[in-house]
N, C-alpha and C positions, 0 to 999 in steps of 0.2 A: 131495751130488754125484750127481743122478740127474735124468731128466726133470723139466722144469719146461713151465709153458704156453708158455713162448720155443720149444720145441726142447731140441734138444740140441747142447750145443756141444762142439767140435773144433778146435783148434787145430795145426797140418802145418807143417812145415820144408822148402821146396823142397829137392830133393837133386840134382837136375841141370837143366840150361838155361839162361836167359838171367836169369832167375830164382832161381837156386840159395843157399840162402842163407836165401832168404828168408821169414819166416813168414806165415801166414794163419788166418785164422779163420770156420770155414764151422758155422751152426745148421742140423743134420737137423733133418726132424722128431718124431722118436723114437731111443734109442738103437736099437733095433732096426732103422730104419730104414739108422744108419751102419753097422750092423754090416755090412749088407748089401753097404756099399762096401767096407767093410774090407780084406778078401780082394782087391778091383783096384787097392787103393794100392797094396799089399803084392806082388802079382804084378808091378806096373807098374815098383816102385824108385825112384818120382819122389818120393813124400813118405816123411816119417818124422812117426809122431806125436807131439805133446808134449805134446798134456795132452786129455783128453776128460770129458764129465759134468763142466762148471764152468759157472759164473754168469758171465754176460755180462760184468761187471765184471774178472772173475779172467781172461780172453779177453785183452779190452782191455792188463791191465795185463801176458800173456806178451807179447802184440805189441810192444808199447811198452816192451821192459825192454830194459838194456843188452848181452844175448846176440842179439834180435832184430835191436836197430838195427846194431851191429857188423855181423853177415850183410847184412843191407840195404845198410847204406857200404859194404861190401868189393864186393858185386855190381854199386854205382852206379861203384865206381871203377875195377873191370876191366871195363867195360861190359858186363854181365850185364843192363840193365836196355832196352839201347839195341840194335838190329842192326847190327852192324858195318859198313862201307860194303865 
């Protein structure tokens, strides 16, 4: 679980917006590099992390897991995903 020639991956749980809810997954390119944002998620309150230093494949399958999708339906069904009119 440490650098690879990919980056480094990070995986975030939107914590407010239109978007809340929902996961992502973003390759720095070094841990050092995220570390660097770290401190402006955390100042911000918009993400929460869920997992960091993993293999692209381990990314893939937080996204796509049943705690993710849940977040994602629940944001499409109160329209979190859409701007309201």
């Amino acid at each position: 679980m440490s650098d690879s020639s990919e980056g480094y991956n990070v995986v975030t749980k939107t914590l407010v917006g239109f978007s809340k809810g929902v996961y992502t997954w973003t390759t720095y390119a070094s841990k050092a590099d995220f570390e660097s944002h770290r401190q402006t998620l955390k100042d911000q309150g918009w993400y929460e992390v869920v997992a960091e230093g993993i293999t692209d494949k381990q990314a893939i399958d937080i996204c796509r897991s049943p705690e993710a999708n849940q977040s994602a339906l629940s944001a499409l069904l109160t329209g979190g995903f859409y701007a309201k009119d």
